[in-house]
VMD Tcl script that draws the C-alpha trace (Angstrom):
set ca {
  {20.72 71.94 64.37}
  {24.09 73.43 63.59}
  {25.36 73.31 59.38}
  {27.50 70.96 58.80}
  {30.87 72.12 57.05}
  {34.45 71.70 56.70}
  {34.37 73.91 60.49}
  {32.19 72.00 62.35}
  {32.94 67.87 60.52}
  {35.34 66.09 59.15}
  {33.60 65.45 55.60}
  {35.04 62.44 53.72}
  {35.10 62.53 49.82}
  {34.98 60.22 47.47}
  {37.96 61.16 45.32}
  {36.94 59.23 42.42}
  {33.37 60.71 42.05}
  {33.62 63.68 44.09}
  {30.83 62.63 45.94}
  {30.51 62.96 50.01}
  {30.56 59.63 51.84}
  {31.04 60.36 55.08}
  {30.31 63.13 57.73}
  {32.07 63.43 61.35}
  {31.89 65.57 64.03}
  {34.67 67.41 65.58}
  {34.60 66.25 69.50}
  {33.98 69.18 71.77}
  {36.73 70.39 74.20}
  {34.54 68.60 76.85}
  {34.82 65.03 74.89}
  {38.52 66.01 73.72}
  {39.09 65.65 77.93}
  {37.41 63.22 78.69}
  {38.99 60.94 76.11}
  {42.70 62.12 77.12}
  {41.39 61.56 81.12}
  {40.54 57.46 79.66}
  {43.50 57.19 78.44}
  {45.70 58.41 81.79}
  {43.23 56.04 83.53}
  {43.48 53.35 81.35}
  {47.43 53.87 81.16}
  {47.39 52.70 85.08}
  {45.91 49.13 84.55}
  {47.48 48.95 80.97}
  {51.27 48.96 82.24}
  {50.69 46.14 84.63}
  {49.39 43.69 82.44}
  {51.79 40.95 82.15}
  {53.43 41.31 78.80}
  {52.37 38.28 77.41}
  {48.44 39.43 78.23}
  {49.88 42.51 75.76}
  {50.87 40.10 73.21}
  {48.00 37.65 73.06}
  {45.46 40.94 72.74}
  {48.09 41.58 69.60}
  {47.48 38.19 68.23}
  {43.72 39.21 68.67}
  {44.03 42.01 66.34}
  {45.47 40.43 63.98}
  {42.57 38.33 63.62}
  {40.50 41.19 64.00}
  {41.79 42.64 61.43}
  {42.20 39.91 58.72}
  {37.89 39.05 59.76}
  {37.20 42.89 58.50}
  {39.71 43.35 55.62}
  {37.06 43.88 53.11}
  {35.26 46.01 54.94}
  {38.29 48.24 55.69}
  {39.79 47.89 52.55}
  {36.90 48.92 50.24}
  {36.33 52.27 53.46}
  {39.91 53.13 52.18}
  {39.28 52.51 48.44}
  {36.43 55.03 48.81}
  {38.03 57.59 51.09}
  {41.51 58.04 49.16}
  {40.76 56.14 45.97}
  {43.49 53.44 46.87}
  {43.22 50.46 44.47}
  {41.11 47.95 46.48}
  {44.66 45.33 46.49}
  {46.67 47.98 47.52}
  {44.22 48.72 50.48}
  {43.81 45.04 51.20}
  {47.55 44.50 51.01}
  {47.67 47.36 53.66}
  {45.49 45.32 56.09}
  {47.35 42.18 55.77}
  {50.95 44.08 56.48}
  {49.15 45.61 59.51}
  {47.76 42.15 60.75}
  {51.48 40.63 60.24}
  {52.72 43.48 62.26}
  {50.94 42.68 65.03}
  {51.64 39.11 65.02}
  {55.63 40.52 64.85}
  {55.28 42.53 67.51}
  {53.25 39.32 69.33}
  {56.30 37.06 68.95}
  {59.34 39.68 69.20}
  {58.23 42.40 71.33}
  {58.76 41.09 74.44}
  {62.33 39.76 73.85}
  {62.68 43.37 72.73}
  {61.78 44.66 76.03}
  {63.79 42.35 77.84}
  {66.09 44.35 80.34}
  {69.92 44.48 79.53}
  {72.41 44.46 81.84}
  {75.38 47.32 80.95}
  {78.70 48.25 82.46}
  {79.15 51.88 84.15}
  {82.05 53.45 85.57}
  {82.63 51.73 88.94}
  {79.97 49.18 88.81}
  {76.88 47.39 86.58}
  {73.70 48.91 85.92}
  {70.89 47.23 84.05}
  {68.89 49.18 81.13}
  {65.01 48.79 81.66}
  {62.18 49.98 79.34}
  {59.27 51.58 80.71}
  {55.82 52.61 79.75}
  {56.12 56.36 79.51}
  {52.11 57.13 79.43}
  {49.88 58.12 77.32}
  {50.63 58.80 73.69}
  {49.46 60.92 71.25}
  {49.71 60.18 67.22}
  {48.89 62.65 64.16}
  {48.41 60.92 61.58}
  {48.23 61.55 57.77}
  {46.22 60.52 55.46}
  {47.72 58.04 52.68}
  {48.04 54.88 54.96}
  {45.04 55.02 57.13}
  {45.02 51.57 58.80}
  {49.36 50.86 58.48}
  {50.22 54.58 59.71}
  {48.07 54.49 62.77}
  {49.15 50.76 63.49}
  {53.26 51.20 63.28}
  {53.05 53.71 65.70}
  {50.08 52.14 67.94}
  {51.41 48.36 68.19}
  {55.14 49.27 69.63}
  {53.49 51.96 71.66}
  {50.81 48.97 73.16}
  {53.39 46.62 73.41}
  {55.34 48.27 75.51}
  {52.51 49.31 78.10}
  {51.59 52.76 76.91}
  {48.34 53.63 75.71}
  {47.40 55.50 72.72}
  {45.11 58.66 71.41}
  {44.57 59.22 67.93}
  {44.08 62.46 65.54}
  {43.42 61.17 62.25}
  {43.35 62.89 59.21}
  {39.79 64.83 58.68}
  {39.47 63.17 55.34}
  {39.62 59.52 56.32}
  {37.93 59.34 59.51}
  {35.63 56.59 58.36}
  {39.03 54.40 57.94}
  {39.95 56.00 61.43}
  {36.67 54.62 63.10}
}
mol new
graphics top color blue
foreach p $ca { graphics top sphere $p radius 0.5 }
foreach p [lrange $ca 0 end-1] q [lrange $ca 1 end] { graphics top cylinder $p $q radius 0.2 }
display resetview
């Protein structure tokens, strides 16, 4: 068995105590692939469900979300030593910003038509592909979700690197 350091893990501290909660592997170039190869693949069914499929599964989270607060909330308390309302309050604004997103997004995507010289085009949004976020560490949950929701809504899908030292909040 290989040692297990700051090389080989992603090693989450308690900041309050100092002591380790949390130990994560780094994914191998192999699993690194093969999780960029599901998301191309998954980016093919993704874009052609119907909007409205996109904002139901939004509406879903939501709920997700709220029915694991606590649990989420006290991960980030003990990861980054956010005070346990703060960290709650951060899983309630990312549970309302899916429900936006829900109601508005697809009026937002809506195509528009537009003049051009010597005729009328029409402006169209498109899923692009695959995206891929880098997030930091001091929002966990609400960084990873402001970027991820617009980015699902609109038919992409998403890969996340999360900050090494709050990977249980990632997970």
């Amino acid at each position: 068995m290989s040692q297990i350091s700051s090389q080989t893990h992603a090693i989450s501290f308690n900041p309050a105590t100092g002591e380790q909660i949390g130990q994560y592997a780094f994914e191998s170039a192999a699993a690194l692939d093969a999780a960029l190869t599901r998301a191309a693949f998954a980016f093919g069914k993704w874009k052609r469900k119907p909007l409205q499929d996109r904002s139901r599964l939004l509406t879903a989270l939501a709920g997700a979300l709220r029915e694991t607060s606590e649990a989420m909330a006290t991960m980030i308390t003990q990861e980054m030593g956010k005070p346990i309302a703060q960290a709650r309050g951060e899983i309630e604004k990312c549970a309302k910003l899916c429900e936006w997103y829900a109601e508005h997004g697809p009026a937002m995507l809506d195509a528009e038509a537009t003049q051009v010289e010597g005729g009328k085009a029409r402006i169209e949004y498109r899923p692009l592909g695959p995206i891929l976020a880098v997030m930091p560490w001091n929002f966990p949950i609400w960084q990873v979700l402001r970027g991820a929701v617009p980015t699902l809504i609109a038919g992409n899908t998403y890969v996340l690197k999360h900050a090494p030292n709050v990977m249980g909040s990632a997970y």
